[in-house]
N, C-alpha and C positions, 0 to 999 in steps of 0.2 A: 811322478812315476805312473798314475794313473791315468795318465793322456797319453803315456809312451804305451800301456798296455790296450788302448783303445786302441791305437790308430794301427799296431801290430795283429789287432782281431781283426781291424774292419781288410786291414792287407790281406790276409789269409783268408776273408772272407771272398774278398774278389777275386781272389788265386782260384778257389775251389769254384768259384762260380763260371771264372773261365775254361777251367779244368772244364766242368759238365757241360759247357754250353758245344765246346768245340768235340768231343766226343761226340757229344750227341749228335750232331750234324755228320760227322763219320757212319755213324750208326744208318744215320737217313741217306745215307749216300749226298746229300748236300755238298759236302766234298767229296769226292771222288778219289779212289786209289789211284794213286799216282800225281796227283794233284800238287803241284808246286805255288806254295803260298807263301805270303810273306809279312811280316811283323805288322808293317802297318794295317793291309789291307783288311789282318785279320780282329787287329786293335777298332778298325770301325766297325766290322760285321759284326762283334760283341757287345761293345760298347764299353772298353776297359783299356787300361793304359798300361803302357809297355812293361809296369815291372811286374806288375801281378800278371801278365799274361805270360812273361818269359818262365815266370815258376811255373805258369800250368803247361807250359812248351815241354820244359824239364821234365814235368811229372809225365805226359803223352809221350814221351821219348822213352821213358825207362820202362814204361810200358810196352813199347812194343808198337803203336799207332800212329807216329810221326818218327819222322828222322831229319839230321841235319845236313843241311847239303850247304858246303863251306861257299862263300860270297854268291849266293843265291837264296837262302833262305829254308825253307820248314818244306816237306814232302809228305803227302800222305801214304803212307807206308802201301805200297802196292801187296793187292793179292798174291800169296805164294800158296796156292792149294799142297803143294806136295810139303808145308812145314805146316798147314793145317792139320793135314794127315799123321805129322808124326806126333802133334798132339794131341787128335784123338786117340790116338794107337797106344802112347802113355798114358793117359785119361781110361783108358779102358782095363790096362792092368793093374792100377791102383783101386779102378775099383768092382773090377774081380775078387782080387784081394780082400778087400773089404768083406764082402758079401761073404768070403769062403770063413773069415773069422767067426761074421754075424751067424752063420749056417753054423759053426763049431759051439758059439758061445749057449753053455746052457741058463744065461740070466733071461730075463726078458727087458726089452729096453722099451721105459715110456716113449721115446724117442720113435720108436717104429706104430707106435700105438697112435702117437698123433699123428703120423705123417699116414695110417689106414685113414684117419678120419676125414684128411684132405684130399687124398685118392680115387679111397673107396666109395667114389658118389656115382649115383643117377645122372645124369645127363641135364637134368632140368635141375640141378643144385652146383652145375661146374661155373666152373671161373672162367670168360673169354676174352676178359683184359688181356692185348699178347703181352703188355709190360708187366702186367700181376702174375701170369700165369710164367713167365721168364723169370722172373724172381722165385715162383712156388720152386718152380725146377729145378732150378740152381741149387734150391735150399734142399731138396731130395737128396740130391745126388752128394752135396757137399757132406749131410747130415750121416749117410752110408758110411762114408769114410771117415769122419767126426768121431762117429762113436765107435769105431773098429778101433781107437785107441794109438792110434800111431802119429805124435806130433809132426814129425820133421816130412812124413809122407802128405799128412794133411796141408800142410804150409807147400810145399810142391803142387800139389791138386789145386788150391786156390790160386797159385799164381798161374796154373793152366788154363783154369778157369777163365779167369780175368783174361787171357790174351784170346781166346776162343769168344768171350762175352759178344762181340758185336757182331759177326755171322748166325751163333749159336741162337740168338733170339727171333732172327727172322724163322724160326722154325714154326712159331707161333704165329703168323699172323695167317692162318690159315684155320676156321676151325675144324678143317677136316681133322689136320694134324693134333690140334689141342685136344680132342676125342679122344686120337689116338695114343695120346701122350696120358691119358689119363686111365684108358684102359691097360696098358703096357706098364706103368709104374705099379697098379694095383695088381697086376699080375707076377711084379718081381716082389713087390713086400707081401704076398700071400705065401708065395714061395721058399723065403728068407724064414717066413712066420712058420712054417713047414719044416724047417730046416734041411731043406733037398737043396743042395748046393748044388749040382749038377743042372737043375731044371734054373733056380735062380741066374746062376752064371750066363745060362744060354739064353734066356730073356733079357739079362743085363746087356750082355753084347750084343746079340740083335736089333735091340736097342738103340745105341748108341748108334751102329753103324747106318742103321735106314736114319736115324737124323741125319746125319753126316753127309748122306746121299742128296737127303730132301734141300738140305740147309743149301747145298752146292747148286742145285736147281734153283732155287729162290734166285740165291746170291746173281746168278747170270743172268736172270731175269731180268731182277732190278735193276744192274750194270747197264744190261741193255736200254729200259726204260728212261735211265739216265741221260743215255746217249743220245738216242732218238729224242727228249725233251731238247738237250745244249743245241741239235744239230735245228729243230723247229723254230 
């Protein structure tokens, strides 16, 4: 029983590792949107064998980041800017939402008090990791909606999250932007801390929406860099 439960670890172990491996190369534009791939080619560019990569195919499919294209193989899910849009546009009323609760609720939450301590800094104490600082973020924003108390919205939010995740982090690789990311967050949790829902909300949104801009800009950049490298 105890070697049926190893070799089912180490399975699952090379599932998840092909899972991140081949994400992550999405992330880096390594593959490219629209990018038609296929089992084996991508069995050697990993270095993992067909059944643990077919689970992590599975898993980048239900996601959102691959799709199946019947006797040809695996596609990398081409940009759709205008289904980017309507998930920030829902991303943003969720956590409006949020904010309007936190601005109502008279507790105070430690939760807002850690997330000052990560914000609220000087410039020569911030974080420029764009992968540390895409994680802080994540955890901000998720954290907002976390503790406004509402399960089934939270569980929506996360899986928006997650399909937004690999645009949404090129927003960091800029420190202009990670500046700006950290003066703007300490400006809506001051606000929240305030309880002025109206001033929160409009920094919430403004917010998100100039990422959304900046991310788009990136994103085309990169595309292009891309291009210009295949075509060199």
């Amino acid at each position: 029983m105890s070697s049926i439960i190893r070799i089912h670890s180490e399975f699952a172990s090379l599932a998840e590792h092909a899972y991140s491996q081949i994400k992550q190369k999405i992330f880096d534009f390594e593959l490219m949107p629209g990018d038609l791939i296929s089992e084996g080619n991508l069995s050697k560019l990993i270095a993992v064998s067909r059944t643990p990569l077919r689970q992590a195919l599975q898993q980048l499919q239900h996601g959102g980041f691959i799709k199946a294209i019947p006797k040809v193989g695996w596609q990398i899910t081409p940009l759709n800017f205008d289904k980017l849009d309507e998930f920030y546009d829902f991303r943003i009323l969720i956590e409006l939402h949020a904010v309007k609760v936190l601005c109502d609720s008279n507790q105070a939450h430690q939760v807002l008090n850690d997330l000052q301590k990560i914000w609220l800094k000087p410039k020569s104490k911030r974080h420029f990791n764009s992968l540390e600082i895409g994680l802080l973020d994540e955890q901000f924003h998720i954290s907002l909606v976390k503790i406004a108390g509402n399960e089934e919205m939270l569980k929506t939010y996360s899986e928006i999250t997650e399909r937004i995740k690999i645009i949404r982090r090129l927003d960091f690789t800029q420190s202009e932007r990670i500046n700006t990311t950290y003066e703007e967050h300490g400006q809506i949790i001051t606000a929240i801390m305030a309880r002025n829902t109206d001033e929160a909300q409009g920094l919430l949104k403004a917010h998100i929406e100039q990422s959304k801009i900046e991310v788009r800009k990136i994103t085309f950049g990169m595309l292009q860099d891309a291009k210009n490298l295949s075509i060199s």
